[in-house]
C-alpha positions as CSV (number, residue, x, y, z in Angstrom):
1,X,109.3,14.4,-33.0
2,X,106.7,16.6,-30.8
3,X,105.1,14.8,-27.9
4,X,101.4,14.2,-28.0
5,X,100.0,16.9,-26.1
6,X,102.7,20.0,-27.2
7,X,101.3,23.0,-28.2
8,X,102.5,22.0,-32.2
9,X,100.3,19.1,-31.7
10,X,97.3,21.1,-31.0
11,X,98.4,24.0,-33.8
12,X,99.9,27.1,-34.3
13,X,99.5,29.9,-31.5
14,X,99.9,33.4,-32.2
15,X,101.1,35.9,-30.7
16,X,97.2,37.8,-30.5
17,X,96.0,34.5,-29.3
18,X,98.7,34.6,-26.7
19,X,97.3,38.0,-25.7
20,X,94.0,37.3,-25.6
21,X,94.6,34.2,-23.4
22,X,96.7,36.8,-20.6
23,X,93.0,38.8,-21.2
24,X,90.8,35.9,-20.2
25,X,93.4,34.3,-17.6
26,X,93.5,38.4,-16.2
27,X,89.2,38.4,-15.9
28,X,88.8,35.3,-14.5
29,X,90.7,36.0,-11.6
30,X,89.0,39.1,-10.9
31,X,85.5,37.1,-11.2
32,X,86.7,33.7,-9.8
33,X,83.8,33.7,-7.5
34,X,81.1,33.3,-10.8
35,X,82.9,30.5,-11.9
36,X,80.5,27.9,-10.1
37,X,78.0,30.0,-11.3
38,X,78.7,30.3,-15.1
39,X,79.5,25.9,-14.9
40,X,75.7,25.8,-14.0
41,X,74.6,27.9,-16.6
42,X,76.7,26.3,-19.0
43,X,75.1,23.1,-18.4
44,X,71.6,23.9,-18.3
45,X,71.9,25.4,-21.7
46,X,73.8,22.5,-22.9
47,X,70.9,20.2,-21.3
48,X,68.6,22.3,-23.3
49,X,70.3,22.3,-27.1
50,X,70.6,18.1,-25.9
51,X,66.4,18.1,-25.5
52,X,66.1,20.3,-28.2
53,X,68.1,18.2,-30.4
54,X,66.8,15.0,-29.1
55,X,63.1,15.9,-30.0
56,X,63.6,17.4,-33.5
57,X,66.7,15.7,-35.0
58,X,67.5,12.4,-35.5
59,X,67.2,10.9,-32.3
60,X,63.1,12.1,-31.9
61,X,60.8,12.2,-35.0
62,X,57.3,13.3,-34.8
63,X,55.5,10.4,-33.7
64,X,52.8,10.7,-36.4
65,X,55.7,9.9,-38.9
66,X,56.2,6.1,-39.3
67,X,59.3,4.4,-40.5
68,X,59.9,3.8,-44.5
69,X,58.1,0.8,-45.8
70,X,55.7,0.7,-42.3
71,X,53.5,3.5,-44.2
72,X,50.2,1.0,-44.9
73,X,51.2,-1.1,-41.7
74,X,48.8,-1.4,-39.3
75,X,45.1,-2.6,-37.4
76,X,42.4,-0.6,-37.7
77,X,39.0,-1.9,-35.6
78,X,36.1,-2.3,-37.3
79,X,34.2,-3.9,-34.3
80,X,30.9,-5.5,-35.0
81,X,31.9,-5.9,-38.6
82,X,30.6,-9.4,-40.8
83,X,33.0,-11.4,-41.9
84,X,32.0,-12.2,-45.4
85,X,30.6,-16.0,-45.1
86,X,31.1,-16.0,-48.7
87,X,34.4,-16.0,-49.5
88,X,36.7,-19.1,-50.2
89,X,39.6,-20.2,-49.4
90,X,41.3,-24.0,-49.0
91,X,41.8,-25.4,-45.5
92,X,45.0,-27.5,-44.8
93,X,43.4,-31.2,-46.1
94,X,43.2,-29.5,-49.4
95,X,39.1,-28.7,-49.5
96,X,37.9,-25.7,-50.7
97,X,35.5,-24.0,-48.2
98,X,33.4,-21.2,-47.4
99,X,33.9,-19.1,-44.5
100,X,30.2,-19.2,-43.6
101,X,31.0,-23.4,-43.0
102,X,32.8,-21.7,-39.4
103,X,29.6,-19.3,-38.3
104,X,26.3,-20.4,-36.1
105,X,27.9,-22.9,-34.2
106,X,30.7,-21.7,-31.3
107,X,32.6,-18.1,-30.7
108,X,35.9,-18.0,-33.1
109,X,39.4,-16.5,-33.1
110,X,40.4,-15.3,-36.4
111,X,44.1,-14.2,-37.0
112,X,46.0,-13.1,-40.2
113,X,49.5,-14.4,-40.3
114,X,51.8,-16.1,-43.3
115,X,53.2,-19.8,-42.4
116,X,56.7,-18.9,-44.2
117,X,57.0,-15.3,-41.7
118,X,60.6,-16.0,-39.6
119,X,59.6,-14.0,-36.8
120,X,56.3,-12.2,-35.6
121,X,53.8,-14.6,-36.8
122,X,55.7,-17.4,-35.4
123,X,55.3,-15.7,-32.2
124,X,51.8,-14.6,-32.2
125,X,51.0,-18.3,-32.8
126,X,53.3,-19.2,-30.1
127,X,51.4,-17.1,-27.9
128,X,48.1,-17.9,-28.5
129,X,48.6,-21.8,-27.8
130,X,50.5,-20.9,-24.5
131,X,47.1,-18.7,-24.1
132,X,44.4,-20.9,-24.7
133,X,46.4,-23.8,-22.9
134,X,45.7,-21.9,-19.7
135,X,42.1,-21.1,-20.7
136,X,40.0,-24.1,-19.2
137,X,37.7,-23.7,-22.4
138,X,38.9,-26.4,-25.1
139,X,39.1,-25.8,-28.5
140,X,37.1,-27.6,-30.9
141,X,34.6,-27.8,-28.1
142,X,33.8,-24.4,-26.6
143,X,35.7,-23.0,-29.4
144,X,37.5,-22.5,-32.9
145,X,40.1,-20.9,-34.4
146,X,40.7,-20.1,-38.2
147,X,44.1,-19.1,-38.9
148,X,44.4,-17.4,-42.4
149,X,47.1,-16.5,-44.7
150,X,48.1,-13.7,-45.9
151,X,50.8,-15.0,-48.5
152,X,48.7,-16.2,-51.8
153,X,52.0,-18.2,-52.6
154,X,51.4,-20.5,-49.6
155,X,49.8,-24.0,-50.3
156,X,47.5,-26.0,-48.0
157,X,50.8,-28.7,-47.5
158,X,52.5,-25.5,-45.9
159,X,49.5,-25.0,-43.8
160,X,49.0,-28.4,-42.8
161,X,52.5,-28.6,-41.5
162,X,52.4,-26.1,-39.9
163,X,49.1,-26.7,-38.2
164,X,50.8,-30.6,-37.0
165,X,53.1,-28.4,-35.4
166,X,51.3,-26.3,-33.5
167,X,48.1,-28.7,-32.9
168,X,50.8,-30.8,-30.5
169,X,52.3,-27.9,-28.7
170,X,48.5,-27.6,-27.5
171,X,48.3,-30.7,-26.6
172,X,44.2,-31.3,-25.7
173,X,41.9,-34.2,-28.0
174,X,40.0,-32.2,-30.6
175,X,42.4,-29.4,-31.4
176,X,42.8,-30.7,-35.0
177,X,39.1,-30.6,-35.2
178,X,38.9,-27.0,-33.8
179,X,41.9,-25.3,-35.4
180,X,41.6,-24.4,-38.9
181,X,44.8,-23.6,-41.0
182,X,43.6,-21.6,-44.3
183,X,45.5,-20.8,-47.3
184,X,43.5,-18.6,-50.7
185,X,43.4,-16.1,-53.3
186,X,44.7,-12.9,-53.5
187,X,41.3,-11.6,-53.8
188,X,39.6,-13.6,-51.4
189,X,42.6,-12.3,-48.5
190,X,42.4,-9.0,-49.8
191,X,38.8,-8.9,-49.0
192,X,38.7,-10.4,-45.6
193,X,42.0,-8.4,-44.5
194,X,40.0,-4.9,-45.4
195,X,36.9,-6.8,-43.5
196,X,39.0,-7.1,-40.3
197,X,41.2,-3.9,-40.6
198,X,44.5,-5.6,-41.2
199,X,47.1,-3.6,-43.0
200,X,49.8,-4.8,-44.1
201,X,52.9,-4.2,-47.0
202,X,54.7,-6.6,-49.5
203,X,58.9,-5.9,-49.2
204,X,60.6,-7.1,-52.7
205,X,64.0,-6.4,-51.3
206,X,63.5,-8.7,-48.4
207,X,60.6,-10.7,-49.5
208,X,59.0,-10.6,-46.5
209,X,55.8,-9.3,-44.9
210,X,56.0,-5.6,-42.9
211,X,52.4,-6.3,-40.3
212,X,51.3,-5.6,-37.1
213,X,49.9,-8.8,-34.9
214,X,46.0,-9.1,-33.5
215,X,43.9,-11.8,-32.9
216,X,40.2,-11.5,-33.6
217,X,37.1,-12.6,-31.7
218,X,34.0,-13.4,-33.2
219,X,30.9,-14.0,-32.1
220,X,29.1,-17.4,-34.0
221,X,27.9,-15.5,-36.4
222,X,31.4,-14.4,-37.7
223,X,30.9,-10.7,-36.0
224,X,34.0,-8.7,-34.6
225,X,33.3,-8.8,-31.2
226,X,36.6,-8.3,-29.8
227,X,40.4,-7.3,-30.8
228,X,43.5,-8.3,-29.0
229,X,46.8,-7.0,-29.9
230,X,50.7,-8.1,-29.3
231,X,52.1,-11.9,-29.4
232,X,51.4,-12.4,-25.7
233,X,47.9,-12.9,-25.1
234,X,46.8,-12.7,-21.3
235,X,44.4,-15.5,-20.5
236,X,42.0,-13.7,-18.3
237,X,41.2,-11.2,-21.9
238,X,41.2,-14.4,-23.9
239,X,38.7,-16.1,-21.6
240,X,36.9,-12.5,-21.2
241,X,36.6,-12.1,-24.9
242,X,35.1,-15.7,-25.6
243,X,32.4,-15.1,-23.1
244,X,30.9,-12.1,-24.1
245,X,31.5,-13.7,-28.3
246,X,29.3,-16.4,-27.2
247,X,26.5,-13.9,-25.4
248,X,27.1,-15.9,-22.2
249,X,26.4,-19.2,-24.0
250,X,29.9,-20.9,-22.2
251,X,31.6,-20.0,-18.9
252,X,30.3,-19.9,-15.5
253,X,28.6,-17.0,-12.7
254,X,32.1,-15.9,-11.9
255,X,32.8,-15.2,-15.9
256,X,29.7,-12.6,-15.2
257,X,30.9,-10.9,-11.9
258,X,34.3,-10.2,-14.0
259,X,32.7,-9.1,-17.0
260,X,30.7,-7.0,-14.3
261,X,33.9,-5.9,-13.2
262,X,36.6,-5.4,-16.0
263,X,35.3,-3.9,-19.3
264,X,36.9,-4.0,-22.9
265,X,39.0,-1.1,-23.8
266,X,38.9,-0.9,-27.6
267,X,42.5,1.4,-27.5
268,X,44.3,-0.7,-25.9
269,X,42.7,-4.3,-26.4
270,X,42.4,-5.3,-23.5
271,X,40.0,-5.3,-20.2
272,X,40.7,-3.3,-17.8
273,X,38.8,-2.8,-13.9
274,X,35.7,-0.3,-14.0
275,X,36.4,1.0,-10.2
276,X,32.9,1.9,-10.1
277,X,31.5,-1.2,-10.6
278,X,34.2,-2.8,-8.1
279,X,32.7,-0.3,-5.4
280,X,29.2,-0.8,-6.2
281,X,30.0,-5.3,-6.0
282,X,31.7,-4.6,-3.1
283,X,28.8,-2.5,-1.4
284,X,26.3,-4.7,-2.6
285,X,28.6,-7.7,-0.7
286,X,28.9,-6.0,2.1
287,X,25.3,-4.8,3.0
288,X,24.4,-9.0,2.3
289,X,26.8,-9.6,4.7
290,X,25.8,-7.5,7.3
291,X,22.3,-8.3,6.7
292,X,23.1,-12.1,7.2
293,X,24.7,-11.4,10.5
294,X,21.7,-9.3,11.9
295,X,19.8,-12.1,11.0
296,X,22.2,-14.6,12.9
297,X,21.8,-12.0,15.7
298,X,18.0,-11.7,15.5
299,X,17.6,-15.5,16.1
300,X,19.9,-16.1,18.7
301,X,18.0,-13.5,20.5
302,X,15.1,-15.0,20.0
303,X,16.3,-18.6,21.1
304,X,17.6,-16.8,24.4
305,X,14.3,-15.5,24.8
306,X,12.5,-18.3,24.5
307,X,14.8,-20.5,26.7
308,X,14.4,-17.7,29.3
309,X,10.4,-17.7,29.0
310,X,10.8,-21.8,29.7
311,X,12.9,-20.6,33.3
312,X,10.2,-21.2,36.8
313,X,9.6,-17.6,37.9
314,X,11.0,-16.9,41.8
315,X,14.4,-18.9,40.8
316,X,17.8,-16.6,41.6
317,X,20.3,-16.3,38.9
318,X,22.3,-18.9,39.6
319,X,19.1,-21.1,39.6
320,X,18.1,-19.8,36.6
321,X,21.4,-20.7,35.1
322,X,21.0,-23.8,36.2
323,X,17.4,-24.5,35.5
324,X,18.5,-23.0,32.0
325,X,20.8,-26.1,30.8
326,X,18.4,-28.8,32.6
């Protein structure tokens, strides 16, 4: 029995491999001063095969290249698009409507998701109540939301659970009124998912959805005004977005000095601060300002005159001070 660690255990050596170690042993002593140098070279090469590997093997695909079954997944803007008022689907009492019965009346948020989906819609839904709970606009009142199906296999008693649900994590009077939960046709989804942009791919093997997650804006007329990606929806876009859908119909003066100030950026879905425009509002505050003080200091000087004019002439300045508060 050999120990771990024996030359046996590593192989057979040779006598010419024997040799040829006494070689190299023989040269690095004569060059022991490169060594440090050789370790560094060494590495840097090694770092380099690493990056090279890491950015066209396994580890680093081109990033144009999406995964297997992700090929049709995806959201493609079509901003200022009209969302069909014709087509039909069946809201969660069981009534067939029209998606026209929505338009001329408040701004909207449309999202695509499938009741039955066990882990991004459930989010995005999640995330849009926790939204619009710290909006101070109220749905059903300054606002509505239709929530559509993608799944033609869903029913309206799906829907409507799921709307019970989702209506109480909310928690404000009218929700039910203002939160539509749609179920329809494969033709009638088909349709308003090309409408809106929204990709997404069927998996047999898993049956299961592969989609990406927006929510919509519309203006009343059932116009894209606005696109908002992810699960987690910040509440200053949200509020943002539903101002400029309703053409300034709902919020307040402040809602205009942020819209002033933060524009809509359609590549990333969200607003963003136009530095510019911060500048310019923050010039234009400043010159009021200072404008309003030289006013201030304009009629204080005038008071002091007049005061002074009131003074008997021949008085010293301590009788003037005097006379001045008589």
């Amino acid at each position: 029995m050999v120990a771990p660690g024996s030359p046996v255990e590593r192989g057979p050596i040779s006598c010419a491999t024997l040799k040829n170690y006494d070689c190299v042993r023989s040269a690095s002593r004569a060059d022991g001063g490169l060594r440090p140098y050789r370790f560094l070279l060494l590495l840097i090469l090694a770092a380099a095969a690493s990056g090279q590997t890491m950015s066209n093997g396994i580890m680093g695909p081109p990033s144009n290249v999406r995964p297997p079954r992700l090929e049709n997944v995806g959201i493609e803007q079509h901003l200022d698009a009209q969302i069909p008022p014709n087509l039909t689907f069946v809201d969660d009492s069981g009534r067939s409507i029209m998606l026209g019965e929505y338009f001329g009346k408040k701004p909207l948020i449309l999202n695509l998701v499938y009741y039955n989906c066990t882990m991004l819609c459930g989010e995005e839904l999640a995330g849009l109540t926790s939204a619009m709970k710290l909006v101070k606009f109220d749905l059903g009142k300054e606002f509505e939301v239709v929530t559509v199906s993608f799944d033609p296999r869903e029913t309206p008693a799906i829907a409507a659970a799921k709307k019970k649900d989702f209506v109480v994590r909310y928690g404000r009077q009218g929700a039910a009124q203002g939160w539509h939960f749609l179920t329809g046709s494969a033709d009638s989804i088909n349709a308003l998912a090309k409408t809106v942009g929204f990709k997404y791919q069927y998996d047999s093997g898993t049956n299961q959805y592969a989609h990406a997650t927006a929510i919509m804006i519309l203006t009343p007329q059932g116009r894209i005004s606005r696109y908002l990606y992810g699960v987690d929806f910040p509440p200053k876009d949200l509020r943002l977005g539903l101002v400029e859908a309703s053409q300034q119909k709902i919020g307040n003066p402040v809602d205009q000095v942020l819209l002033y100030c933060y524009h809509y950026d359609p590549a990333t879905g969200k607003y963003g601060a136009v530095i510019s425009n911060i500048l310019r509002l923050g010039g234009a505050v400043t010159v009021v300002l200072l404008g309003g003080l030289l006013l201030i200091l304009f009629r204080l000087g005038k008071c002091a005159s007049r005061r002074m004019a009131k003074v008997p002439p021949g008085l010293n300045r301590s009788e003037q001070g005097k006379a001045r508060y008589v």
